[in-house]
C-alpha positions as CSV (number, residue, x, y, z in Angstrom):
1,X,0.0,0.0,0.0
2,X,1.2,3.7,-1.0
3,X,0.6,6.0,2.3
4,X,0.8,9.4,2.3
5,X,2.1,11.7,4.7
6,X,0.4,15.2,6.1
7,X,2.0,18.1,4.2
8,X,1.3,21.6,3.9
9,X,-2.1,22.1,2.1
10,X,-1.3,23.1,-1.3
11,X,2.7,23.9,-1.2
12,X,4.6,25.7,-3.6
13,X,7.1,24.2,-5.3
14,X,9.5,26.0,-3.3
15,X,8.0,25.2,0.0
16,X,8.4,21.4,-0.8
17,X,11.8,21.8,-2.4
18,X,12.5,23.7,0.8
19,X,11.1,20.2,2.8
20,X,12.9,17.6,1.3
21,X,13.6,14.7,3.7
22,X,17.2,14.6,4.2
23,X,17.0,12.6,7.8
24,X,17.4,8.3,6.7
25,X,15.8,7.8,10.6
26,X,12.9,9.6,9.5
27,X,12.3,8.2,6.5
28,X,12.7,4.7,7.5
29,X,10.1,5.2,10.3
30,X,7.5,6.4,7.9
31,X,8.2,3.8,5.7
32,X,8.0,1.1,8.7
33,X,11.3,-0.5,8.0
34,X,14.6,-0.7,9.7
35,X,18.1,0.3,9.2
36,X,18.9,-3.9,8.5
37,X,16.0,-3.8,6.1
38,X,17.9,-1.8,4.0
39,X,21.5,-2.3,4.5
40,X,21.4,1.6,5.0
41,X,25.0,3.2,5.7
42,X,25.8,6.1,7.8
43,X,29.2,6.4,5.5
44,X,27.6,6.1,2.6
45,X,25.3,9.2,3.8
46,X,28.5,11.1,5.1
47,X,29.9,10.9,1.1
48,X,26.6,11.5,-0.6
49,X,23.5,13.2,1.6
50,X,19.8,12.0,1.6
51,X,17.5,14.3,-0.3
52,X,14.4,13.2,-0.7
53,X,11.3,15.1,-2.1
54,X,7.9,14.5,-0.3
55,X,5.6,13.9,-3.5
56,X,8.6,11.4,-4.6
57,X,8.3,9.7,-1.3
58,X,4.6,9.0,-1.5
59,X,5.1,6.9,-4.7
60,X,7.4,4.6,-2.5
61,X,5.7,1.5,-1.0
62,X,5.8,0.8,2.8
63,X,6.8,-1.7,4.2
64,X,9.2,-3.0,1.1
65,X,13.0,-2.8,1.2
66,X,13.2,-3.7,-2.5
67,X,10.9,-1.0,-3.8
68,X,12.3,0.3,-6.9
69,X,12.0,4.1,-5.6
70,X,13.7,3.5,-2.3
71,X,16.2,1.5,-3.5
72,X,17.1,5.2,-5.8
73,X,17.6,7.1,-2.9
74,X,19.0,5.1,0.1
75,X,22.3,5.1,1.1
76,X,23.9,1.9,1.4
77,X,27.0,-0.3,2.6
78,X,27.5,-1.6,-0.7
79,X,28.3,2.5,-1.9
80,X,31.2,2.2,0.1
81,X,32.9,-0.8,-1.7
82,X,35.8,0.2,-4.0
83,X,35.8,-1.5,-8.2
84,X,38.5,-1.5,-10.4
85,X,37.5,0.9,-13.0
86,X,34.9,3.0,-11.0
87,X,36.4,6.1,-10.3
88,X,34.8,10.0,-9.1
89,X,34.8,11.1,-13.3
90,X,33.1,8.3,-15.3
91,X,32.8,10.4,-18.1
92,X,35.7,12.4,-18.4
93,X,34.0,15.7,-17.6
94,X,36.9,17.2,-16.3
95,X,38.9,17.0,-19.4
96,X,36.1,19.0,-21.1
97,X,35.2,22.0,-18.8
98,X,36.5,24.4,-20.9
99,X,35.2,27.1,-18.1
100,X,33.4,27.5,-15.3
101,X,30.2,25.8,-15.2
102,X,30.6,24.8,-19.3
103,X,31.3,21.7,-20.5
104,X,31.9,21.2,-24.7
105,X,32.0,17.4,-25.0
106,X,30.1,17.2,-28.2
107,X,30.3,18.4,-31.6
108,X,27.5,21.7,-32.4
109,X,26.0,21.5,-28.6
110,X,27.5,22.9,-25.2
111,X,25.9,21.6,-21.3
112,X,25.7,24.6,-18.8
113,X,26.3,23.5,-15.3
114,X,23.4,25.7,-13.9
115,X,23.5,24.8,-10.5
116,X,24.6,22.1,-7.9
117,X,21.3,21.9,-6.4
118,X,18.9,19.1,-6.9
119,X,15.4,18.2,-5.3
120,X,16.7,14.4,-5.1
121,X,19.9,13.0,-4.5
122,X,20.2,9.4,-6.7
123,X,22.5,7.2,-5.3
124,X,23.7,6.2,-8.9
125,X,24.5,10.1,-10.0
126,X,26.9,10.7,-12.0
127,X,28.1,13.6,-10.9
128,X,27.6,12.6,-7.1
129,X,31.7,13.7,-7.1
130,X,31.3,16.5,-9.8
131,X,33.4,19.6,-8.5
132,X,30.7,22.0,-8.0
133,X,32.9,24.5,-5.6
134,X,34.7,25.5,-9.2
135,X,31.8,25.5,-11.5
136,X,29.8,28.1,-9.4
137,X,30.1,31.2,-12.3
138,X,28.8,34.8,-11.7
139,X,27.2,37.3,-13.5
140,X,30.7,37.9,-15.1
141,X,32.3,34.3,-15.9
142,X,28.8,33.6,-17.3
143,X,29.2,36.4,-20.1
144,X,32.3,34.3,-20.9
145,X,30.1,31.4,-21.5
146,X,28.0,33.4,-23.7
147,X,30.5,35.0,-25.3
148,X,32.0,31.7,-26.0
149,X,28.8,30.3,-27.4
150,X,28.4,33.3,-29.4
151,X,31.9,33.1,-30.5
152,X,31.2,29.3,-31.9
153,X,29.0,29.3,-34.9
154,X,28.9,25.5,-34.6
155,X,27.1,25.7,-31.6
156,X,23.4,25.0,-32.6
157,X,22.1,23.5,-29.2
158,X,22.4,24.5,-25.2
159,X,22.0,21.6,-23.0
160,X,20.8,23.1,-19.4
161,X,22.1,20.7,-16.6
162,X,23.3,20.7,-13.2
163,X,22.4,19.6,-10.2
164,X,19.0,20.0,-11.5
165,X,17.8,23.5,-13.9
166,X,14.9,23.5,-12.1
167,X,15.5,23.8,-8.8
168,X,16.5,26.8,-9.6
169,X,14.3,30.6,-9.8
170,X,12.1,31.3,-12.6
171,X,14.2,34.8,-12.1
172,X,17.6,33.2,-12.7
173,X,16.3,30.8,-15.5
174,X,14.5,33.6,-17.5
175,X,17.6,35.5,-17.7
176,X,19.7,32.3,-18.6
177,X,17.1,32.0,-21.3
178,X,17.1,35.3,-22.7
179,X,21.2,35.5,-23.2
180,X,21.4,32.1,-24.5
181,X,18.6,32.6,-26.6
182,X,19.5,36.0,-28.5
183,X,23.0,34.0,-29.7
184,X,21.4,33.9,-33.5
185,X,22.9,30.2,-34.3
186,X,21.5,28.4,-31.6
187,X,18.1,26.6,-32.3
188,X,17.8,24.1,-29.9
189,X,17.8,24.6,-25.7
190,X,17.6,21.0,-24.1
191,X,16.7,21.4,-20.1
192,X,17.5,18.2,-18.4
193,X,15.4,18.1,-15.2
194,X,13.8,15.4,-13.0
195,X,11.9,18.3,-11.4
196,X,8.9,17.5,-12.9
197,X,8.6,14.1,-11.4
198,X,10.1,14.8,-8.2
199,X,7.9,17.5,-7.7
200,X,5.6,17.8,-10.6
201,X,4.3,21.4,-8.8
202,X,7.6,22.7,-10.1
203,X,5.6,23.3,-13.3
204,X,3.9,26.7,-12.8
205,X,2.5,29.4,-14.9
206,X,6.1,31.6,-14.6
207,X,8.0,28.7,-16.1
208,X,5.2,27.7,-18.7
209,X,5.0,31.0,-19.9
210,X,9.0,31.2,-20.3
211,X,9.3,28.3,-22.2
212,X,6.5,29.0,-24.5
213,X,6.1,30.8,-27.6
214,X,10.1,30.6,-29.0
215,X,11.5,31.1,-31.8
216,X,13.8,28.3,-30.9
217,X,12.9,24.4,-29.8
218,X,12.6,24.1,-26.5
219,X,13.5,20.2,-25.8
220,X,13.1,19.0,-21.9
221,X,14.9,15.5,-21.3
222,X,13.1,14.0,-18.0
223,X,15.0,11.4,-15.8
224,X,12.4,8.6,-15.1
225,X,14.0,5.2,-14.1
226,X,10.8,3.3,-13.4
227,X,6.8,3.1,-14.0
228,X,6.4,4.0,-10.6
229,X,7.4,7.1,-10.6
230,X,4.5,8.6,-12.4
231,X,1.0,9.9,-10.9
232,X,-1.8,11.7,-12.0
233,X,0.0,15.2,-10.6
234,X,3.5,14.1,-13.1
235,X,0.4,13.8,-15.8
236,X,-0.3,16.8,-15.2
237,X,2.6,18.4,-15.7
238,X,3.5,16.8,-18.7
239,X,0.4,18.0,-20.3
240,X,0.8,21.4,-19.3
241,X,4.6,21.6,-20.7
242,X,3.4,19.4,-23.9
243,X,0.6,22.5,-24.0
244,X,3.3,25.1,-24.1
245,X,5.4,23.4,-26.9
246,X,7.9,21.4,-25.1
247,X,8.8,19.0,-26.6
248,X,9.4,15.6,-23.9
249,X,11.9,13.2,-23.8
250,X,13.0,10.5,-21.2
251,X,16.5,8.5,-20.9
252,X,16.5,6.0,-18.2
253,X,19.5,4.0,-16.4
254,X,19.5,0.8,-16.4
255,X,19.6,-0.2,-12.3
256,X,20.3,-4.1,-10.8
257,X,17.6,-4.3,-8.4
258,X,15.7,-1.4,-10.1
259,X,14.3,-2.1,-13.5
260,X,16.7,-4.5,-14.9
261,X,13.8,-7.0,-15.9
262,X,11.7,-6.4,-19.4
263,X,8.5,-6.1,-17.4
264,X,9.7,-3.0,-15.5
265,X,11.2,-0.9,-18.8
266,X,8.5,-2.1,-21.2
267,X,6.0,-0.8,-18.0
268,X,8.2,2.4,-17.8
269,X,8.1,2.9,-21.7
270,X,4.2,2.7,-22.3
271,X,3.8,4.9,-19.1
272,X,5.6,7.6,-20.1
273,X,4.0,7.2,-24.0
274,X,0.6,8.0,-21.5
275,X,2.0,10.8,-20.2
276,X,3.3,12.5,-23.4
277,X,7.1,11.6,-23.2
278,X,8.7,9.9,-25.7
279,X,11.4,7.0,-24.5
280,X,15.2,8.3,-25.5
281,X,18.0,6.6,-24.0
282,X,18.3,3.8,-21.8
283,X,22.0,4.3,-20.3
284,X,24.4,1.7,-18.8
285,X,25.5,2.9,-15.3
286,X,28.0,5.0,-15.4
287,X,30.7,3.9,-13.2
288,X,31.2,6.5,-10.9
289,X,32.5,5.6,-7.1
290,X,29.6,3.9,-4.9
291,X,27.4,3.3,-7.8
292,X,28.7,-0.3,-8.3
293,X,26.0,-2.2,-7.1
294,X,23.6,-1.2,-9.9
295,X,25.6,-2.4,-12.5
296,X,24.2,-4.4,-15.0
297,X,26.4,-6.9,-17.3
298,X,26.0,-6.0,-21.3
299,X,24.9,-9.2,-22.3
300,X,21.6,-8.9,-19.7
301,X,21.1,-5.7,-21.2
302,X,21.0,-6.7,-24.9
303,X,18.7,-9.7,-23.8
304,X,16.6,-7.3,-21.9
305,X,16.5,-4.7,-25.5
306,X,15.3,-8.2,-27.3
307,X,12.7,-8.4,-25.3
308,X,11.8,-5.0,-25.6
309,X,11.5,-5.1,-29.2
310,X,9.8,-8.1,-29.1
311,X,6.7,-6.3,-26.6
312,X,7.3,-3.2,-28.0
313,X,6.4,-0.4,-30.9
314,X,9.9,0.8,-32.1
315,X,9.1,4.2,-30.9
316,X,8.1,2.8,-27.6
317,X,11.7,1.2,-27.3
318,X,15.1,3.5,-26.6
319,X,18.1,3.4,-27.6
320,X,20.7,1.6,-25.2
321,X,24.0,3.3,-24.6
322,X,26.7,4.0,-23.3
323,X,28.8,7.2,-22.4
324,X,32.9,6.3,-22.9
325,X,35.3,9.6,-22.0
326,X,36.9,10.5,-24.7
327,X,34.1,9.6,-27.6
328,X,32.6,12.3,-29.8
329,X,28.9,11.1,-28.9
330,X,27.6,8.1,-27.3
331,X,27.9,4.5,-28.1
332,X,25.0,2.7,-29.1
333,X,25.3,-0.7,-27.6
């Protein structure tokens, strides 16, 4: 059974972002489990701290240790095991931060580190050892980033990341938007965000109304890992971003223990089809330190992809792949 929890009647998004459950006791009492349930870690919280968002929480089950939500956000002993080849830059970020708070990875597209801040804190990020103390630009080292966009006619596409865009001010994003957006050769701005799942009321009438009625594309990448994730209120949301021309897209990881069975990402694939979100990438794990234990081996995951195809529309199934360091895009597996 899914139980609930009394909140605030009708919080703001900020109110709730501001509310995040960040104590593991607490959680664990609501959810009527124990710290052996779980294997939870206090080292593995020292390295990496619990955020979790309250609308999030109330998708998780009670009583189950393996729920696929929880098992996104707790930290646990197995985090603190050390793998050959696992290491705090998976990706070879630092190699391509060309200044603070831009990375240029990719041929004709850029990634803006907007902020370290994030409504949830998933215990297979990526960037869980990202150095956020140096990519923290002002007003001034930002107009270095736009004059280095500017400066690169190649640069068709803006890729907002962080931390998460959105946990961010309306304030701060519209005037993000606004000096990206007056760079004549860029067409595309892609926001990756799992705002509007974690906390679907992140998707007010401020933000709509920013995002809609451009010139340029306006492509929002959610994060969505499992079916589960999704309620009536994420609906919602998707409808009203779809409404103001947004243009949805989902990549998944693939998790041990999370969704790593055709069931769960051919359930994850036609829910998000319901909500309006097209099915993108399905990444390997990245293999960033303390992330280990969601590995899954590549041969599971191309029997898993069979499957897929065999349950699935094509546009229903995404591509699987992989991000190497060093490669000019991703590797389709």
């Amino acid at each position: 059974m899914i139980r609930t929890i009394p909140l605030i009647a009708n919080p703001s998004w900020q109110e709730q972002l501001a509310d995040l459950i960040t104590d593991p006791l607490e959680l664990l009492r609501l959810l009527h489990l124990s710290a052996t349930d779980i294997g939870f870690s206090a080292a593995a919280l020292l390295s990496f701290p619990l955020r979790v968002p309250r609308p999030y929480f109330n998708r998780i089950k009670a009583g189950d240790p393996h729920d696929p939500l929880l098992l996104q956000v707790i930290p646990q002993a197995a985090e603190m095991e050390t793998h050959p080849g696992y290491s705090a830059d998976p990706v070879g970020e630092n190699e391509v931060n060309q200044t603070s708070g831009l990375l240029h990875k990719y041929g004709g597209r850029v990634l803006l580190i907007t902020t370290s801040s994030c409504a949830i804190h998933c215990r297979y990020c990526f960037r869980r050892h990202f150095p956020y103390a140096d990519n923290r630009p002002g007003r001034e080292q930002w107009q270095e980033t736009f004059s280095y966009i500017a400066a690169n006619n190649t640069i068709s596409e803006v890729i907002l990341s962080g931390g998460d865009p959105l946990a961010t001010s309306n304030t701060y994003l519209a005037w993000l938007l606004e000096k990206i957006l007056a760079i004549p050769h860029v067409k595309r701005l892609r926001i990756h965000t799992r705002l509007p799942i974690m906390i679907p009321q992140r998707v007010d009438e401020p933000l709509l109304n920013m995002l809609s009625n451009r010139q340029q594309q306006i492509i929002m990448v959610l994060h969505a890992n499992h079916a589960q994730e999704f309620d009536a209120e994420v609906d919602d949301a998707c409808r009203r971003l779809r409404s103001a021309g947004v243009h949805l897209l989902n990549q998944s990881v693939l998790l041990h223990g999370i969704n790593d069975n055709s069931a769960a990402l051919c359930a994850l694939s036609e829910r998000l089809f319901a909500a309006g979100v097209l099915p993108y990438y399905l990444h390997m794990l990245d293999k960033v330190n303390g992330a280990a234990h969601f590995a899954v081996t590549d041969s599971v995951a191309h029997t898993l992809m069979t499957e897929m195809q065999n349950n699935l529309p094509g546009y229903l199934v995404p591509r699987l792949v992989r991000e190497d360091p060093g490669m000019l895009s991703k590797t389709p597996l």
